[in-house]
C-alpha positions as CSV (number, residue, x, y, z in Angstrom):
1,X,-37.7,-4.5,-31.9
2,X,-37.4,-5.7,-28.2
3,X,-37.7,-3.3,-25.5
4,X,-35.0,-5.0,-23.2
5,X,-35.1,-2.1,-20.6
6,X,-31.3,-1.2,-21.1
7,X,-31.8,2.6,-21.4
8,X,-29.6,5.1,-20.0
9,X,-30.5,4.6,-16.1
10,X,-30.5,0.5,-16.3
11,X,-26.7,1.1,-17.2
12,X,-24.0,1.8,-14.9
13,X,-20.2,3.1,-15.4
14,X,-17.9,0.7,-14.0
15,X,-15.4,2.9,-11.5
16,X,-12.4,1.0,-12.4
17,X,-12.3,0.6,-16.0
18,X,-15.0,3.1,-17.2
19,X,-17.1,0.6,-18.8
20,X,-20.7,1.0,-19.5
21,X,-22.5,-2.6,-18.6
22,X,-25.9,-2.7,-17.8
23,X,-26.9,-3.1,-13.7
24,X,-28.0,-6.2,-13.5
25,X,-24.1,-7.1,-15.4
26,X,-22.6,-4.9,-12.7
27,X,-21.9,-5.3,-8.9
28,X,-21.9,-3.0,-6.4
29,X,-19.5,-1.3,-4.8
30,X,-19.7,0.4,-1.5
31,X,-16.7,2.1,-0.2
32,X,-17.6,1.5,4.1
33,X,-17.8,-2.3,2.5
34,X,-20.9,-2.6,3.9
35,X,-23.4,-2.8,0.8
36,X,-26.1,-4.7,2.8
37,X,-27.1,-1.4,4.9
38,X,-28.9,0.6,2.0
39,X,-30.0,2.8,4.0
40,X,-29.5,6.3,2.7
41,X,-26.7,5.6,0.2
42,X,-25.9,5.3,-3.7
43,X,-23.2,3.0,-4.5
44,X,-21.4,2.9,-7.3
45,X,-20.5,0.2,-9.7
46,X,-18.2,-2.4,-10.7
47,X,-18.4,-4.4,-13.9
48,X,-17.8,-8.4,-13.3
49,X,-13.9,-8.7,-14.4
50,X,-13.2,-5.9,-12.5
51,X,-15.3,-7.0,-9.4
52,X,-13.4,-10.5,-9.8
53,X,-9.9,-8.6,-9.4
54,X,-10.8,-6.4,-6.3
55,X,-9.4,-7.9,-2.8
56,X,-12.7,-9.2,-1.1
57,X,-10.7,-8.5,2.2
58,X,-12.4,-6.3,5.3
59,X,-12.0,-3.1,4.5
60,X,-13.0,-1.7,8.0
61,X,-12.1,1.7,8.6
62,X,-10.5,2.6,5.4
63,X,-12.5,5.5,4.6
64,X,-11.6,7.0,8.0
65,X,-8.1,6.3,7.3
66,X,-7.9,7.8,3.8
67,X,-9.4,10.8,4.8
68,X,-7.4,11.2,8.0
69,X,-4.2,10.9,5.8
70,X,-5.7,13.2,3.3
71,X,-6.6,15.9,6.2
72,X,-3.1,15.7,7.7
73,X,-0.8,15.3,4.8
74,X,0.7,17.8,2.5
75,X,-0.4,18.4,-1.6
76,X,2.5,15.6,-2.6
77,X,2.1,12.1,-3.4
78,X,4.8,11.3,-1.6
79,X,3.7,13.1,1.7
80,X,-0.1,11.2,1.3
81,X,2.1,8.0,1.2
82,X,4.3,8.6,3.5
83,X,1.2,9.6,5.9
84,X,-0.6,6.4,4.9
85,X,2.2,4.4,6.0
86,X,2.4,6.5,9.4
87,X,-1.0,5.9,10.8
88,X,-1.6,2.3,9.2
89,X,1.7,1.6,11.7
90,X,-0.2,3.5,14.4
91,X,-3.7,2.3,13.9
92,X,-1.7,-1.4,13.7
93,X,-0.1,-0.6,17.5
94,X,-3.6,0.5,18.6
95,X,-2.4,4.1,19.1
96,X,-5.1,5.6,16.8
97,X,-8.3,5.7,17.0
98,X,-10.8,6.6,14.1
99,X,-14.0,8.2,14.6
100,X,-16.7,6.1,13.1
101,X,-18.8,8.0,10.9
């Protein structure tokens, strides 16, 4: 019938519910929140409803925080969390600085 250029690498995998939706249904994700420099990246993907529900807040420095919290914690959920809540505190008084990558 119609060719309407849906196959396999026109579809994307939503990274919140899983969904298959085509790319030009989807929205991109970048995790520095930066998705305007393209510049040697991939992002992933987000279908609409779930790209509706994410907080569209500045997300500056979270990756640097996430894996500082994951490089200095223990195995435990409860020791990430706890480690989370440590440095946001920190990084909130200024003490902490975060090398941007």
């Amino acid at each position: 019938m119609w060719d309407l250029g849906l196959g396999s690498r026109d579809c994307v995998t939503c990274i919140s519910c899983g969904s298959r939706v085509s790319r030009s249904s989807a929205r991109e994700y970048d995790k520095q929140g930066n998705r305007w420099n393209r510049r040697k990246k991939s992002f992933e993907h987000l279908c609409k409803p779930c790209y509706r529900e994410i907080d569209h807040h500045s997300r500056e420095r979270l990756e640097q925080l996430l894996v500082a919290v994951e490089q200095s914690s223990g195995s435990t959920n409860a020791e990430f969390i706890r480690r989370y809540y440590q440095l946001v505190s920190e990084f909130e008084n200024q003490s902490v600085q975060f090398d941007d990558r």
